[in-house]
C-alpha positions in Angstrom: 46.1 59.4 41.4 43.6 58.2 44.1 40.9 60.0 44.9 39.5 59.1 48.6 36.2 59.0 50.1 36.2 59.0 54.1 33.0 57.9 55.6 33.4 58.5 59.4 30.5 59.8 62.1 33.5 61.4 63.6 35.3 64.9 62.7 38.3 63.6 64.9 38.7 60.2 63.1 38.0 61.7 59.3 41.2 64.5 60.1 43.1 61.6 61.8 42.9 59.3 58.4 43.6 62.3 56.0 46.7 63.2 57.8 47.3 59.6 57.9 46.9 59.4 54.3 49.0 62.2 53.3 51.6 60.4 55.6 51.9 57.5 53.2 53.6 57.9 49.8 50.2 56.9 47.8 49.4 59.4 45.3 46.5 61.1 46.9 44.2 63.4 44.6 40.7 64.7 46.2 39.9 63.7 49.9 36.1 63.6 50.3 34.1 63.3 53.5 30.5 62.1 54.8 29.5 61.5 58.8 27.1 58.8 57.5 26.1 56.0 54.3 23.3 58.2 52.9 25.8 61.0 52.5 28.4 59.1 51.4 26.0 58.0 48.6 24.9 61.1 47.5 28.8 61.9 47.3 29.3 59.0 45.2 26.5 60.2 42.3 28.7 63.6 41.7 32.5 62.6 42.8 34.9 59.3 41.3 36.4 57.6 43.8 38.8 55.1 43.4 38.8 54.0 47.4 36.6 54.3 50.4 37.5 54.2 54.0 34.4 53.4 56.1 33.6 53.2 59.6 30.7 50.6 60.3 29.1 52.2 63.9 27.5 55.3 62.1 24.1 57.1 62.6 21.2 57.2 59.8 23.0 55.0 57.8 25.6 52.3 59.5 28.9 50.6 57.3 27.2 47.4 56.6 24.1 49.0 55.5 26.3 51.1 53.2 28.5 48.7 51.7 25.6 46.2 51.3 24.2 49.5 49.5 27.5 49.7 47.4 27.0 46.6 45.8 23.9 46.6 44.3 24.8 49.8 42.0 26.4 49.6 39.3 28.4 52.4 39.1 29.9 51.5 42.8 29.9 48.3 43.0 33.8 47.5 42.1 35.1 50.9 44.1 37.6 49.1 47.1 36.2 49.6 50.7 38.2 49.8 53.4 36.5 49.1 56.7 38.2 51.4 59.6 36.5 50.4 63.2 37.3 49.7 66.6 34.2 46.9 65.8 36.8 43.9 65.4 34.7 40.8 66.3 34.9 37.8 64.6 31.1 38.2 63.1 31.4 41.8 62.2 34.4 41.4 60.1 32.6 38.2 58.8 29.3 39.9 58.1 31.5 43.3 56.1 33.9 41.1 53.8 30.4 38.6 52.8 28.9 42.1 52.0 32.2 42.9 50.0 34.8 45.0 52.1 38.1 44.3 50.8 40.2 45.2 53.9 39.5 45.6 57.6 42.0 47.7 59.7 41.0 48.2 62.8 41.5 51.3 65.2 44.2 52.8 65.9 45.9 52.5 63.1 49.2 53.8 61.5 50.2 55.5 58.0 52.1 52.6 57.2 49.0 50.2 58.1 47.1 52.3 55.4 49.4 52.1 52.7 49.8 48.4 53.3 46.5 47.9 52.9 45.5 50.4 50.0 48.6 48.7 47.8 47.8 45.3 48.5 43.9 46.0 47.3 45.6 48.4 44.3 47.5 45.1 42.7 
């Protein structure tokens, strides 16, 4: 069982990847939510997680900051991040993978894109 944490600046886009999530035939456990990094982290120090779909365009604290912020914890460090943006230039993608993303899907995306992605990293 997975437990999820969505870290999205937008209400619409966290509801769009739950039900996009519970579309897929991943065994989904607790969906969490944060509209920003610093939340996210705070999250992070009470819940388990064993993926995180982030955004990267986010207020207070952006995707890059947060992954980047990911890493240097120990207790974080190895959870899978999924980046989920319409940001898809060549230096952005560049710049989240060197700061350890594992995936990058870019919006819109599909159930199936999700599951791809989330078994692929799983392996």
């Amino acid at each position: 069982m997975h437990n999820i944490l969505i870290v999205d600046d937008s209400r619409a886009m966290r509801n769009f990847l739950r039900k996009a999530l519970a579309m897929t035939s991943l065994d989904i456990g607790l969906v969490y939510e944060a509209t920003n990094g610093m939340e996210a982290l705070a999250l992070l120090e009470e819940h388990a997680v064993q993926f995180i779909f982030s955004d990267i365009n986010m207020p207070v604290m952006d995707g890059a900051v947060f992954i980047g912020e990911l890493a240097k914890r120990d207790i974080t460090r190895r959870i899978p991040v999924l980046v989920v943006s319409t940001d898809s230039s060549t230096e952005r993608v560049e710049q989240v993978f060197s700061l350890g993303a594992r995936s990058y899907i870019s919006k819109p995306f599909s159930p199936e894109m999700i599951e791809r992605e989330v078994t692929q990293i799983g392996r």
